[in-house]
N, C-alpha and C positions, 0 to 999 in steps of 0.2 A: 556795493561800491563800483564793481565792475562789467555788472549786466551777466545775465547768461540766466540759464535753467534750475531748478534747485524741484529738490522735496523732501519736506521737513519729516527727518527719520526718528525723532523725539519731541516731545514734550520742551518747550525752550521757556527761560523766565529772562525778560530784557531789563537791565541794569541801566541802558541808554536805546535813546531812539534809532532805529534802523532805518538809514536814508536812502535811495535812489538818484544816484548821482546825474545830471542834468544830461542829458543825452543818452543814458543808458538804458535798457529795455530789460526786464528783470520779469520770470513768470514763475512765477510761486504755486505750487501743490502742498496744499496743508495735511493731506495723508491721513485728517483723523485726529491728528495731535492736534495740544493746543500751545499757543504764544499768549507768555501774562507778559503784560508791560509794568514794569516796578519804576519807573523814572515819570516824572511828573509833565510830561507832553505824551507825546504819539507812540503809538507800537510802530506804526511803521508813517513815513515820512517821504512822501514821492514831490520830486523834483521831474525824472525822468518820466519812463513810462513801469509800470505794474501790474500785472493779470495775474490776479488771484482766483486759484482751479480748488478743486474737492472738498470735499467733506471736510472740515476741522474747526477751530475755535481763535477769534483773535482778540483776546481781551485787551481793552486799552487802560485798565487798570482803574486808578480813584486816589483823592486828596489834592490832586491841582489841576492844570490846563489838560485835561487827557483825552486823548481819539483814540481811537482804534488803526484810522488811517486818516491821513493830514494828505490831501492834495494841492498842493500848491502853483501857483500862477505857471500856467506853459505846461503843466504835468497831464500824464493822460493815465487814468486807474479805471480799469474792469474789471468786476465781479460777479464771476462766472456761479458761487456758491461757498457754506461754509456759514459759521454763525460767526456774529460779530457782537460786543458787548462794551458798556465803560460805566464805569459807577462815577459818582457822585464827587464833587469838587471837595477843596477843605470845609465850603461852608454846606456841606448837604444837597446845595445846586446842583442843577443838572449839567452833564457836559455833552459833546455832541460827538455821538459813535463816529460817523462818514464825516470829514471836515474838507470843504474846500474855500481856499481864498483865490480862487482864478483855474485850477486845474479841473480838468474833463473829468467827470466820471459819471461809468457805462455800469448799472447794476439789473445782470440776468437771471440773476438767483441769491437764494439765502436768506439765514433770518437777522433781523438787523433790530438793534434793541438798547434803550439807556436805562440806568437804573432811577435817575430822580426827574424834576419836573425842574424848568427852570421859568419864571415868570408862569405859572400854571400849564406849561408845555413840553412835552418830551421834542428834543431838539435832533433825534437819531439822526436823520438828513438833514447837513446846512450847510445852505450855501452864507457865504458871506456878503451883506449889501453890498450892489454898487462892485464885485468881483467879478469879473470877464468869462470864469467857469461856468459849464454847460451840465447840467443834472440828468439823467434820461434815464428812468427806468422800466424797465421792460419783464421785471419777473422780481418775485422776493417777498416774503411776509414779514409783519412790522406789526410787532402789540405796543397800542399805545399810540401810533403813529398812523396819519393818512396822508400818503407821497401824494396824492392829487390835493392835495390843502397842507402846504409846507409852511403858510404864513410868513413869507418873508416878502419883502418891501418890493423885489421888482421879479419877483416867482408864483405864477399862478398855481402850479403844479409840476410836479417832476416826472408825473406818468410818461410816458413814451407816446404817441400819437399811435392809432388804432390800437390801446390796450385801457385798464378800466382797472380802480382803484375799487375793493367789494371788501366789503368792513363785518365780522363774525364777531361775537363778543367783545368789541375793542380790537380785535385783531383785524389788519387790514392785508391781504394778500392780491397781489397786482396780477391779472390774467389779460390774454388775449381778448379783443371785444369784440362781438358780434352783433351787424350793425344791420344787417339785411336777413330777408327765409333764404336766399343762396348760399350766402355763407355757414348757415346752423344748419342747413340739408348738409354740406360736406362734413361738415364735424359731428353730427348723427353718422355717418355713412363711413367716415375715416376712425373717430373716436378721437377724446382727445377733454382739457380741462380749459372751459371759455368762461366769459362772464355777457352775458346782456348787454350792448350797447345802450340799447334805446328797445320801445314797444315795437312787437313786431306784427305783423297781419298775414297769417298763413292761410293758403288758398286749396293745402294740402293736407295730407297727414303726413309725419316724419317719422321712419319706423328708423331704428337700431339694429343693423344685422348682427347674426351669431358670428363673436370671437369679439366685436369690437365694445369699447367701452369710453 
């Protein structure tokens, strides 16, 4: 309610949604623990702003309108890492883990996941038609879900511009892209976890020195 720093030193179960009050800036460290949402909307509900940091769990619960996180019109939410989860409506439908009707949100990590389908589709990231809210993702893995094919009316994609949606079993994990041989020569030479842009035409060999991976 009144902004500031925190990090969750237990296990929490929410009886009501936890809001970020409009102009307040709130950064959250999950620590490992998890937040269950028991009330039938969002675990957490930003109006203001939100940077959700480490390792932990945010379950947005199941049996009605549930997120995990609700960004709303003027809010700004990034997520730095951390699993994200929300099960299924009263009627078995699916609900949508990341929720925004007009608020920003920045996703650089974590796994982000719905339990049901709703119209044949896991809805994890949604934006809402026709909402003023900005999607960008630049890092994160998603079963069941591909952020560069979000299906919504006026959303091509939520990828981040130079990164690339690569789909493993159903599972879709978003990397850095690599669109030229100068770029894949530094990341051979640095080390590091890319995806393919496009075909490339090497005029060299690309060796891997010792330590890098």
């Amino acid at each position: 309610a009144t902004g500031g720093e925190a990090t969750l030193a237990a296990d929490l179960v929410l009886d009501e949604t936890v809001a970020v009050m409009p102009g307040k800036e709130v950064t959250l460290d999950l620590n490992g623990k998890t937040v269950k949402n028991n009330s039938n909307s969002s675990a957490f509900d930003v109006y203001g702003s939100l940077v959700l940091n480490g390792e932990g769990t945010v379950d947005g619960g199941e049996g009605g309108d549930n997120n995990a996180v609700w960004s709303r019109p003027g809010a700004k939410l990034t997520i730095n890492g951390g699993t994200y989860t929300v099960g299924a409506d009263a009627n078995g439908s699916g609900n949508s883990t990341i929720y925004t009707t007009g608020g920003d949100v920045v996703i650089n990590g974590g796994t982000f996941s719905s339990a049901a389908k709703y119209a044949g589709r896991y809805w994890t990231i949604n934006k809402q038609n026709g909402s003023a809210g900005k999607v960008e993702i630049y890092g994160g893995t998603f079963p069941g879900f591909d952020p560069a094919n979000p299906n919504t009316d006026d959303e091509t994609t939520y990828v981040a511009e130079g990164y690339v949606s690569v789909e493993t079993d159903g599972v879709w994990t978003v990397l850095p892209g690599v669109k030229d041989a100068a770029a894949l020569k530094a990341v051979f030479a640095e080390g590091g976890v890319v995806a393919l842009a496009n075909d490339l035409v090497l005029d060299r060999s690309l060796s891997v020195p010792a330590g890098a991976e």
